[in-house]
PyMOL Python script that loads the backbone (N, CA, C, O; Angstrom):
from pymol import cmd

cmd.read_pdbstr("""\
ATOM      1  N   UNK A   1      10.399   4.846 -19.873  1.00  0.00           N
ATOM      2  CA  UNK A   1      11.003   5.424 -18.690  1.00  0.00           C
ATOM      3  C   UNK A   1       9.939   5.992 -17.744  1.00  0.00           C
ATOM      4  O   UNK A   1      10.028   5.847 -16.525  1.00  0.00           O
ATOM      5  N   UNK A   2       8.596   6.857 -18.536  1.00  0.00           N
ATOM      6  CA  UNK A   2       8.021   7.497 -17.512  1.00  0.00           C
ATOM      7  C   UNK A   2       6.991   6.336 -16.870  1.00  0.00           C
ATOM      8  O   UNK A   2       6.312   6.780 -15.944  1.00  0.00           O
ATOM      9  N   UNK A   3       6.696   4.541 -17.292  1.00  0.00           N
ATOM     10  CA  UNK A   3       5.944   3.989 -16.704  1.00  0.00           C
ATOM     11  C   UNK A   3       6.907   2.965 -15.755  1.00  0.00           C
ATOM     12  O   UNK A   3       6.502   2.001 -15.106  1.00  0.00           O
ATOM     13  N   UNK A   4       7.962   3.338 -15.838  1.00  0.00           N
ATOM     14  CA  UNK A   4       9.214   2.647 -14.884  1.00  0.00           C
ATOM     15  C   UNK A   4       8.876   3.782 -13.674  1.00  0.00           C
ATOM     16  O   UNK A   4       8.093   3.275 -12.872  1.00  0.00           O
ATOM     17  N   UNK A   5       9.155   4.851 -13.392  1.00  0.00           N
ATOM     18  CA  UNK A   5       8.906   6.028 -12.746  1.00  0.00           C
ATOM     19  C   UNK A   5       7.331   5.629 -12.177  1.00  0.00           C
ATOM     20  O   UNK A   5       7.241   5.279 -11.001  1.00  0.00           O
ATOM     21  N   UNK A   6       6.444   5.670 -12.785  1.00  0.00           N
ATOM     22  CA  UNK A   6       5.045   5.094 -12.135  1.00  0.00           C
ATOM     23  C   UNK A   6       4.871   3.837 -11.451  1.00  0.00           C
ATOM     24  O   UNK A   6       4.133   3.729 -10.472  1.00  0.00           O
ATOM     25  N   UNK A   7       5.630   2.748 -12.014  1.00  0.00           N
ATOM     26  CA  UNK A   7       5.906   1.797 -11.150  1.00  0.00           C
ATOM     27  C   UNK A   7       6.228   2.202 -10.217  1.00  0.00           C
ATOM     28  O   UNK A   7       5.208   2.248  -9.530  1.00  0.00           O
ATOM     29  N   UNK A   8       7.464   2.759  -9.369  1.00  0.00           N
ATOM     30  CA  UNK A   8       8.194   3.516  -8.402  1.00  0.00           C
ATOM     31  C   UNK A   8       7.263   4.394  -7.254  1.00  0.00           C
ATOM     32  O   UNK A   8       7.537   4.519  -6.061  1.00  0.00           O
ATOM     33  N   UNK A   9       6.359   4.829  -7.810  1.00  0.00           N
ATOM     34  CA  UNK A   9       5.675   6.001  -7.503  1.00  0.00           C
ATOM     35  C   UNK A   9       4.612   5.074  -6.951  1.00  0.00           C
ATOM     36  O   UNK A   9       4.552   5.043  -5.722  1.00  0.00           O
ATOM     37  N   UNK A  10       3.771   4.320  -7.615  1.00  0.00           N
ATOM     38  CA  UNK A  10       3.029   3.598  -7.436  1.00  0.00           C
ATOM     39  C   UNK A  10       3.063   2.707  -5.469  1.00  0.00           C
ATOM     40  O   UNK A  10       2.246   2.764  -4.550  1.00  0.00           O
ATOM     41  N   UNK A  11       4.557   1.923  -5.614  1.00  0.00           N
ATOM     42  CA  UNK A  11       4.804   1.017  -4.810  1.00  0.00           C
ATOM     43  C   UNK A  11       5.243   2.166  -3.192  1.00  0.00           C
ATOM     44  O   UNK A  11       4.830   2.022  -2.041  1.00  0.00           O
ATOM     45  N   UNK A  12       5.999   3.011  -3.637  1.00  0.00           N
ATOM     46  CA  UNK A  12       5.724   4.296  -2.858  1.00  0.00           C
ATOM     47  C   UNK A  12       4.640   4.364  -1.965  1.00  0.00           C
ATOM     48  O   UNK A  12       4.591   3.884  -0.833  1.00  0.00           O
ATOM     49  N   UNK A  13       3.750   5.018  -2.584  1.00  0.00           N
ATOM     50  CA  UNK A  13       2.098   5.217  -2.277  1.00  0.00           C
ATOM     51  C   UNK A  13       1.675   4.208  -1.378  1.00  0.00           C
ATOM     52  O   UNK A  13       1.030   4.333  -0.337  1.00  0.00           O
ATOM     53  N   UNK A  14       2.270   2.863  -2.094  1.00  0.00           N
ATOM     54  CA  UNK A  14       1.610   1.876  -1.170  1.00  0.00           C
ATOM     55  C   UNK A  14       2.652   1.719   0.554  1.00  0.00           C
ATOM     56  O   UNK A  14       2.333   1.523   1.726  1.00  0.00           O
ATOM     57  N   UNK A  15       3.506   1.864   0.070  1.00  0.00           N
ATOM     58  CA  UNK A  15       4.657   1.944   1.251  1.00  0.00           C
ATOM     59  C   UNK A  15       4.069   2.681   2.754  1.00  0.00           C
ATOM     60  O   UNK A  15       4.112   2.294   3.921  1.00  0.00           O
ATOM     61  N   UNK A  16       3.538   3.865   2.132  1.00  0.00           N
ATOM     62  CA  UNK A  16       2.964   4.824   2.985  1.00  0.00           C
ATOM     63  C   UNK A  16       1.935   4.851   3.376  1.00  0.00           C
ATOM     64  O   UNK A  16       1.719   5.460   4.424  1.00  0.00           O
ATOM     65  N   UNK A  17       0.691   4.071   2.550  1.00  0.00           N
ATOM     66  CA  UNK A  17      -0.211   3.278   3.177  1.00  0.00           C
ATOM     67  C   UNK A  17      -0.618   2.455   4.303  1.00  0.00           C
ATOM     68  O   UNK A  17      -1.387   2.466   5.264  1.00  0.00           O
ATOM     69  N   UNK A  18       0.396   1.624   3.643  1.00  0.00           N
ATOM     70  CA  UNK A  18       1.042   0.518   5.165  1.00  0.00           C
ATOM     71  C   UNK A  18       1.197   1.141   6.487  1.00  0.00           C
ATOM     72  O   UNK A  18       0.890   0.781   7.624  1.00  0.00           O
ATOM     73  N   UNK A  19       1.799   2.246   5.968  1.00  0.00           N
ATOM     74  CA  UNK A  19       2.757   2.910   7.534  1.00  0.00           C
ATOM     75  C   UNK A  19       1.891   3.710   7.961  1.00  0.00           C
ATOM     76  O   UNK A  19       1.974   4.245   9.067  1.00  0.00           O
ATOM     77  N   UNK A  20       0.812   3.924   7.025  1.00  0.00           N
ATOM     78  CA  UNK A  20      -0.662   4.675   7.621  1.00  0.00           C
ATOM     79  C   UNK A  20      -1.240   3.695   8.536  1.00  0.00           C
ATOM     80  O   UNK A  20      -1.531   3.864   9.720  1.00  0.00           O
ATOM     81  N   UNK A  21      -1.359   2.710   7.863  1.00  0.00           N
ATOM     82  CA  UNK A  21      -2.784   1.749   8.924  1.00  0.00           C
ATOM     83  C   UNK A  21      -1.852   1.298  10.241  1.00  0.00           C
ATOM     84  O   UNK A  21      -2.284   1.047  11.367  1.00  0.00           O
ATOM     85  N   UNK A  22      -0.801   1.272   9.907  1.00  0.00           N
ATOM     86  CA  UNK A  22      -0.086   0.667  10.983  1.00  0.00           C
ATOM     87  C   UNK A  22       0.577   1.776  12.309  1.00  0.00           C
ATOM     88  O   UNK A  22       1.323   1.655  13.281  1.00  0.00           O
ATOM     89  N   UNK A  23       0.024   2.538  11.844  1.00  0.00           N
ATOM     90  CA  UNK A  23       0.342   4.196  12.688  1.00  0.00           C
ATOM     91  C   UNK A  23      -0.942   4.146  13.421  1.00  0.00           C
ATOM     92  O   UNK A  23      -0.998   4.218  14.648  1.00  0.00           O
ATOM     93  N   UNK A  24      -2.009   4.018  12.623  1.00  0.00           N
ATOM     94  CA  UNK A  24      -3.439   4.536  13.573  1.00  0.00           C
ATOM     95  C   UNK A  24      -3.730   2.797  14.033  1.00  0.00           C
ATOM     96  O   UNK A  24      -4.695   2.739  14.795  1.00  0.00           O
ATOM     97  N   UNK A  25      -3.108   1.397  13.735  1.00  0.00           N
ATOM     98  CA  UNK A  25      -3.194   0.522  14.542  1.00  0.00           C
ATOM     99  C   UNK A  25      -2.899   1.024  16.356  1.00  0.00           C
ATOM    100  O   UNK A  25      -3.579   0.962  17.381  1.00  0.00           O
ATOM    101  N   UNK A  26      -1.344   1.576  15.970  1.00  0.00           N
ATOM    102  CA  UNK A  26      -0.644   2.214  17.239  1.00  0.00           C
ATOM    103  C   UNK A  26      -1.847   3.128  17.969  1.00  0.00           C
ATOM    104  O   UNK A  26      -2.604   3.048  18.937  1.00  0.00           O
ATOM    105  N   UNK A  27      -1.671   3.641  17.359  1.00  0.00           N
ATOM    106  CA  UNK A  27      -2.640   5.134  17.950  1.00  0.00           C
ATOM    107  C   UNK A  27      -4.110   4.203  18.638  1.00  0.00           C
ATOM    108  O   UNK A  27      -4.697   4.546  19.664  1.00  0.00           O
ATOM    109  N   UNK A  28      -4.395   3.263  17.974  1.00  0.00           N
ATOM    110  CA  UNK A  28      -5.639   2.932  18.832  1.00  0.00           C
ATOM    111  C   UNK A  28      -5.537   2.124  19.968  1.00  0.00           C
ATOM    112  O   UNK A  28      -6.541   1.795  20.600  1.00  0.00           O
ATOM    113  N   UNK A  29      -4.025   1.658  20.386  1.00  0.00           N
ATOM    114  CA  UNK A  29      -3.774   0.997  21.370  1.00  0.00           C
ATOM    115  C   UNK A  29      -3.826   1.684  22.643  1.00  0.00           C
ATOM    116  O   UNK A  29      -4.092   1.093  23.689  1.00  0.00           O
ATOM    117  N   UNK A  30      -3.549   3.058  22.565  1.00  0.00           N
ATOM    118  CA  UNK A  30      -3.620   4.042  23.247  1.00  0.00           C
ATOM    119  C   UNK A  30      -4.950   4.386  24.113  1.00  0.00           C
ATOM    120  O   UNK A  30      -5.071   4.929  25.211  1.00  0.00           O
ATOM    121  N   UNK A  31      -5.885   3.873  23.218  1.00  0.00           N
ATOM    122  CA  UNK A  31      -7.509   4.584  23.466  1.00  0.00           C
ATOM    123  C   UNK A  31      -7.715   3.428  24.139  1.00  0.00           C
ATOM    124  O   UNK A  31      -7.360   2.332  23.706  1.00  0.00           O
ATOM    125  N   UNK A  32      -8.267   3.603  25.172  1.00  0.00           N
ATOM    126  CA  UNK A  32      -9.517   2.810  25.787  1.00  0.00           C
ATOM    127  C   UNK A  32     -10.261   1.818  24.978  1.00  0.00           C
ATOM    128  O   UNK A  32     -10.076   0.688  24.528  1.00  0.00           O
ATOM    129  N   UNK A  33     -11.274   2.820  24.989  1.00  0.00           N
ATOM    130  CA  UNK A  33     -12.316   1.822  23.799  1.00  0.00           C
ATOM    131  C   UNK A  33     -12.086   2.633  22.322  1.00  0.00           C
ATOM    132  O   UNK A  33     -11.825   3.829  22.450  1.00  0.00           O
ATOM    133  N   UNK A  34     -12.151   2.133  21.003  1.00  0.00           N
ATOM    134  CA  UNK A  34     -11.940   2.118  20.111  1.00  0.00           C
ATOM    135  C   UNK A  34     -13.052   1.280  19.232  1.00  0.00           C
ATOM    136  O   UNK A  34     -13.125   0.060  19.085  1.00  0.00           O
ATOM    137  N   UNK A  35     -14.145   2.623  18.532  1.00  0.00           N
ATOM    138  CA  UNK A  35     -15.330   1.036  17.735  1.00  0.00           C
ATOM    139  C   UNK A  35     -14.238   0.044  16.698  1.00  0.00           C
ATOM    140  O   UNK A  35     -13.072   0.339  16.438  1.00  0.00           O
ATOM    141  N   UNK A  36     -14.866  -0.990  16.291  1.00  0.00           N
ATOM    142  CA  UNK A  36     -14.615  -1.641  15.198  1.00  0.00           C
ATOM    143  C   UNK A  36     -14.195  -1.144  13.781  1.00  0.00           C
ATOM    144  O   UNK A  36     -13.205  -1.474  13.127  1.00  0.00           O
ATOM    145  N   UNK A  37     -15.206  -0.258  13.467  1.00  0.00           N
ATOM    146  CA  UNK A  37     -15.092   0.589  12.326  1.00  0.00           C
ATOM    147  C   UNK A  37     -14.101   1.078  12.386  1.00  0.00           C
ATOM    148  O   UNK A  37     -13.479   1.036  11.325  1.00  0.00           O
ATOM    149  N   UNK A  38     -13.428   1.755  13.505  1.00  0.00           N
ATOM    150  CA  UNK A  38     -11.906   2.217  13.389  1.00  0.00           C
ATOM    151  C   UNK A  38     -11.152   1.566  13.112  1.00  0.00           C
ATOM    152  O   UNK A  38     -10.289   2.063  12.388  1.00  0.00           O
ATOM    153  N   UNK A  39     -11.006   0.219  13.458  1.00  0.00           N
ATOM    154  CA  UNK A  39     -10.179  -0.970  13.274  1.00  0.00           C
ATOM    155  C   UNK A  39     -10.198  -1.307  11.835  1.00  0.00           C
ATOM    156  O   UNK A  39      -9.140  -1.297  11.205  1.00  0.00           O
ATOM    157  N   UNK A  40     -11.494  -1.650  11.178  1.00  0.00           N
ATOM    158  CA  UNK A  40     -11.558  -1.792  10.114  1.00  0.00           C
ATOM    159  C   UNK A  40     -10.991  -1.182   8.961  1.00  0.00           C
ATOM    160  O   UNK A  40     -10.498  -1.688   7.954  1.00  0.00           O
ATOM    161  N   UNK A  41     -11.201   0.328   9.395  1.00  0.00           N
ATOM    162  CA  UNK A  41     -10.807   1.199   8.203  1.00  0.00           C
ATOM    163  C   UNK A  41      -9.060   1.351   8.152  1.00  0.00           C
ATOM    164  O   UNK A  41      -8.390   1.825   7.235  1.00  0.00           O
ATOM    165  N   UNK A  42      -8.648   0.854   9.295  1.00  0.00           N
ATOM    166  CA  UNK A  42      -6.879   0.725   9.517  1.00  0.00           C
ATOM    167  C   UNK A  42      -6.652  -0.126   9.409  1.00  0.00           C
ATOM    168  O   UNK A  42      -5.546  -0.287   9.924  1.00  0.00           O
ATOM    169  N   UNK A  43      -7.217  -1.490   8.770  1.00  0.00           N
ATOM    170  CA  UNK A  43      -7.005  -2.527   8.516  1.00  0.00           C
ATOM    171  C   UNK A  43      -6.871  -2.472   6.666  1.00  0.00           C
ATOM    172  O   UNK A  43      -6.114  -2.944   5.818  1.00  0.00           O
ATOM    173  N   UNK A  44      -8.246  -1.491   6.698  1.00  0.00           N
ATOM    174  CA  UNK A  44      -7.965  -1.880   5.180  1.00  0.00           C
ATOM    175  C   UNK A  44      -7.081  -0.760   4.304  1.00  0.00           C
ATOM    176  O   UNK A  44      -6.769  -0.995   3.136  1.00  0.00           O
ATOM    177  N   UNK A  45      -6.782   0.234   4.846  1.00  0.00           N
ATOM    178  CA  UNK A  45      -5.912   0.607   4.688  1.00  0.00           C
ATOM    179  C   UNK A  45      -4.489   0.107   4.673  1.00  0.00           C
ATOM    180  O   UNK A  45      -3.633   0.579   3.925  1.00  0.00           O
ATOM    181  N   UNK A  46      -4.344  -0.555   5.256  1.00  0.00           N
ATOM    182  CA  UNK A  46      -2.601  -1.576   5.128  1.00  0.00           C
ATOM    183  C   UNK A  46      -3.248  -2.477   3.996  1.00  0.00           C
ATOM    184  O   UNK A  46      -2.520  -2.682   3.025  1.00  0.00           O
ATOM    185  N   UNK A  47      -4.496  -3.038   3.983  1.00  0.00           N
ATOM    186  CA  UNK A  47      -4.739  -4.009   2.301  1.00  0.00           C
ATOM    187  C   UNK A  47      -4.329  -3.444   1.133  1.00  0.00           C
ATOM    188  O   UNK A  47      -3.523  -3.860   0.301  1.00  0.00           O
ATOM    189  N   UNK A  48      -5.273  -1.994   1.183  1.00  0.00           N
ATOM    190  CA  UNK A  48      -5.220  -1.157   0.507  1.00  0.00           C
ATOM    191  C   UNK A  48      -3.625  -1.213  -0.054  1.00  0.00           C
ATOM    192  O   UNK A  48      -3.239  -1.768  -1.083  1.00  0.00           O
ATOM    193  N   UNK A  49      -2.768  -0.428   0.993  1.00  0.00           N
ATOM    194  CA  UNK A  49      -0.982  -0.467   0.403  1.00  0.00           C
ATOM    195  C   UNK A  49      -0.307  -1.996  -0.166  1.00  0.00           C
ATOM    196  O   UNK A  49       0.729  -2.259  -0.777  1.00  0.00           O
ATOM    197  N   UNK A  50      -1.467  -2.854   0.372  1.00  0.00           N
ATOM    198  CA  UNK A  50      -0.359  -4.151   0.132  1.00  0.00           C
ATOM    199  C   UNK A  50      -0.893  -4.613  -1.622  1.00  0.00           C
ATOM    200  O   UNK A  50      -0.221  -5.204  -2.468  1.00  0.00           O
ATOM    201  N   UNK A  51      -2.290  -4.101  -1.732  1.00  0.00           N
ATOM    202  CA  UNK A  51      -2.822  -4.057  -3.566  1.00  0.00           C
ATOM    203  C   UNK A  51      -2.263  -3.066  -4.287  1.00  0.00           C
ATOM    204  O   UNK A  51      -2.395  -3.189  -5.505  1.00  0.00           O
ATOM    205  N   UNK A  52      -1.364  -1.608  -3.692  1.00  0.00           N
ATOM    206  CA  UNK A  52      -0.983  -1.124  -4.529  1.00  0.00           C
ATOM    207  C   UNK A  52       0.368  -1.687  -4.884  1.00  0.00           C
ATOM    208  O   UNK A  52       0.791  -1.679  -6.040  1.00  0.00           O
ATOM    209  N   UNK A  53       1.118  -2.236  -3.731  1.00  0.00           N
ATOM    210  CA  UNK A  53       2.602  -2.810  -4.192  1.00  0.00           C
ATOM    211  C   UNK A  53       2.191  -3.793  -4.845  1.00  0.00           C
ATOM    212  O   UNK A  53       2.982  -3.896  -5.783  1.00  0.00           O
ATOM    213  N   UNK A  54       1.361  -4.656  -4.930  1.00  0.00           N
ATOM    214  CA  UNK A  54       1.232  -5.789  -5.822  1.00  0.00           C
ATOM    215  C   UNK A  54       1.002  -5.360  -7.287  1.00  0.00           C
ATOM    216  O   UNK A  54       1.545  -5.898  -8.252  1.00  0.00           O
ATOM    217  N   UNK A  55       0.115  -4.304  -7.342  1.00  0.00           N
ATOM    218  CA  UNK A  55      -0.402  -3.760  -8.369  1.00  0.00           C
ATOM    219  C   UNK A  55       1.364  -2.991  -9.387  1.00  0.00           C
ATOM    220  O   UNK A  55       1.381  -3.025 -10.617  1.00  0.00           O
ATOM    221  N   UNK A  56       2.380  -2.506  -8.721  1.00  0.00           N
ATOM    222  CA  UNK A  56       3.200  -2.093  -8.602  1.00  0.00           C
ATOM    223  C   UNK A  56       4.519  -3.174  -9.361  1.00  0.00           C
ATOM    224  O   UNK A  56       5.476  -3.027 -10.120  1.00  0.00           O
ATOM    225  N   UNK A  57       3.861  -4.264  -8.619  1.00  0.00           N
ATOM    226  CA  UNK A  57       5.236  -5.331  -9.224  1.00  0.00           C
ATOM    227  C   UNK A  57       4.526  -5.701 -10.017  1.00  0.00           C
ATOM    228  O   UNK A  57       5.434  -6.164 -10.707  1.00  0.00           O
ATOM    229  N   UNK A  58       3.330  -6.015 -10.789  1.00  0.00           N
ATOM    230  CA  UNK A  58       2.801  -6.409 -11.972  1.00  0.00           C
ATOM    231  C   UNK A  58       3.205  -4.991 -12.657  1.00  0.00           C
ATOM    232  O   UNK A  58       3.586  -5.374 -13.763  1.00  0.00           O
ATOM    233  N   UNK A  59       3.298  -4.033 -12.651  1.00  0.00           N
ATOM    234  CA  UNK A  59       3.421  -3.091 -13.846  1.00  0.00           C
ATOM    235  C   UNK A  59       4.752  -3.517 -13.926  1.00  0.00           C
ATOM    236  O   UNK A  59       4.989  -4.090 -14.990  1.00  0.00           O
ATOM    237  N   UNK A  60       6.106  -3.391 -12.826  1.00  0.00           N
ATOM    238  CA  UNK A  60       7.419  -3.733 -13.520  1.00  0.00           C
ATOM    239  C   UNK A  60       7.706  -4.724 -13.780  1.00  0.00           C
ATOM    240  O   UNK A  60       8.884  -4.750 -14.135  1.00  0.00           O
ATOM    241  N   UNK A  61       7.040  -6.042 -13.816  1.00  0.00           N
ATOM    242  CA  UNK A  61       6.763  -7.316 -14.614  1.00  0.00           C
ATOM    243  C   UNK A  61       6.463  -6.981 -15.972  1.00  0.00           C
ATOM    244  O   UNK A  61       7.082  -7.463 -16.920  1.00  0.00           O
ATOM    245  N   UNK A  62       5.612  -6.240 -16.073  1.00  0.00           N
ATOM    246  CA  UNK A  62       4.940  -6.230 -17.717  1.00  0.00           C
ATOM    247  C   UNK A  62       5.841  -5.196 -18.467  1.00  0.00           C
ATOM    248  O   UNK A  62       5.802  -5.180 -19.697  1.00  0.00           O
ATOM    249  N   UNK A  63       6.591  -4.397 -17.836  1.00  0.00           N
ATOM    250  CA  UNK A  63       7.892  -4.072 -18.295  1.00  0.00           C
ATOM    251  C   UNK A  63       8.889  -4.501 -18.705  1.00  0.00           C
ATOM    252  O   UNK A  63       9.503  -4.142 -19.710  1.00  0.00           O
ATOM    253  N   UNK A  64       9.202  -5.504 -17.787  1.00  0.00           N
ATOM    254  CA  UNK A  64      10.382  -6.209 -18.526  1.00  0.00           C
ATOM    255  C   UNK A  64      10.370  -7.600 -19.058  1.00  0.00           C
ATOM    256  O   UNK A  64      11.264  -8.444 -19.127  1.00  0.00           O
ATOM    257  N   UNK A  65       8.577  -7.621 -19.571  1.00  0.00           N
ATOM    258  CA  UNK A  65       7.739  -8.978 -20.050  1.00  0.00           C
ATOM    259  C   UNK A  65       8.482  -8.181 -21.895  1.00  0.00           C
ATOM    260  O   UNK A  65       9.206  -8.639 -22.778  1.00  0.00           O
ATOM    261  N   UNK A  66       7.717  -6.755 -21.660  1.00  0.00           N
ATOM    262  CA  UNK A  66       8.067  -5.800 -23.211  1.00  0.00           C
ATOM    263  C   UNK A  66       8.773  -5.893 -23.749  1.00  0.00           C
ATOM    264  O   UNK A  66       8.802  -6.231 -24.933  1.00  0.00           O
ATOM    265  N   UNK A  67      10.133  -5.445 -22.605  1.00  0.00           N
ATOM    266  CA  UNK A  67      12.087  -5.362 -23.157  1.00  0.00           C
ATOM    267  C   UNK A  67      12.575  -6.241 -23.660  1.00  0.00           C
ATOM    268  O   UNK A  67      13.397  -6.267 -24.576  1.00  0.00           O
ATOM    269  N   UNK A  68      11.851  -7.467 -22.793  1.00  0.00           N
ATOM    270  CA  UNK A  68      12.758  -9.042 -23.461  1.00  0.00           C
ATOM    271  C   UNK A  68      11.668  -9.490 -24.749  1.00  0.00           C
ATOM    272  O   UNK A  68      11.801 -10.496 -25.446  1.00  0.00           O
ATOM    273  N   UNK A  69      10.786  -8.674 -24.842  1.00  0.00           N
ATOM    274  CA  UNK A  69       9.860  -9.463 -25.904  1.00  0.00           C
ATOM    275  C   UNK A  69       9.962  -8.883 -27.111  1.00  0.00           C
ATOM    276  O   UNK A  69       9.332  -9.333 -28.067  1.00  0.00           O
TER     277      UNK A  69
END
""", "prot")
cmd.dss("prot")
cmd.show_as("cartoon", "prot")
cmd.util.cbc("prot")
cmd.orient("prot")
């Protein structure tokens, strides 16, 4: 139960990730000039959330790889 709950928690985290890089995407549309490095680091930040949901559906895969096994 409590690594069903971490799954959850996990894909979460990444949820909010996403909505991080994709917030300061916004926010830099705003600015004038904007270096690269800014871009970058709000880029990989949405990677970042999209490896934790992946990371996320492999744990509740290997969960219910267990139950049925």
């Amino acid at each position: 139960m409590r690594t069903t709950i971490l799954a959850y928690v996990i894909a979460f985290v990444g949820l909010v990730m996403i909505a991080v890089g994709v917030w300061s995407l916004l926010l830099f549309e705003a600015a004038e000039t904007v270096p690269l490095a800014d871009y970058l680091t709000a880029i990989g930040t949405i990677a970042g959330g999209l490896a934790m949901g992946g990371l996320a559906q492999a744990l509740r895969l290997l969960l219910e790889i267990n139950r049925r096994g």
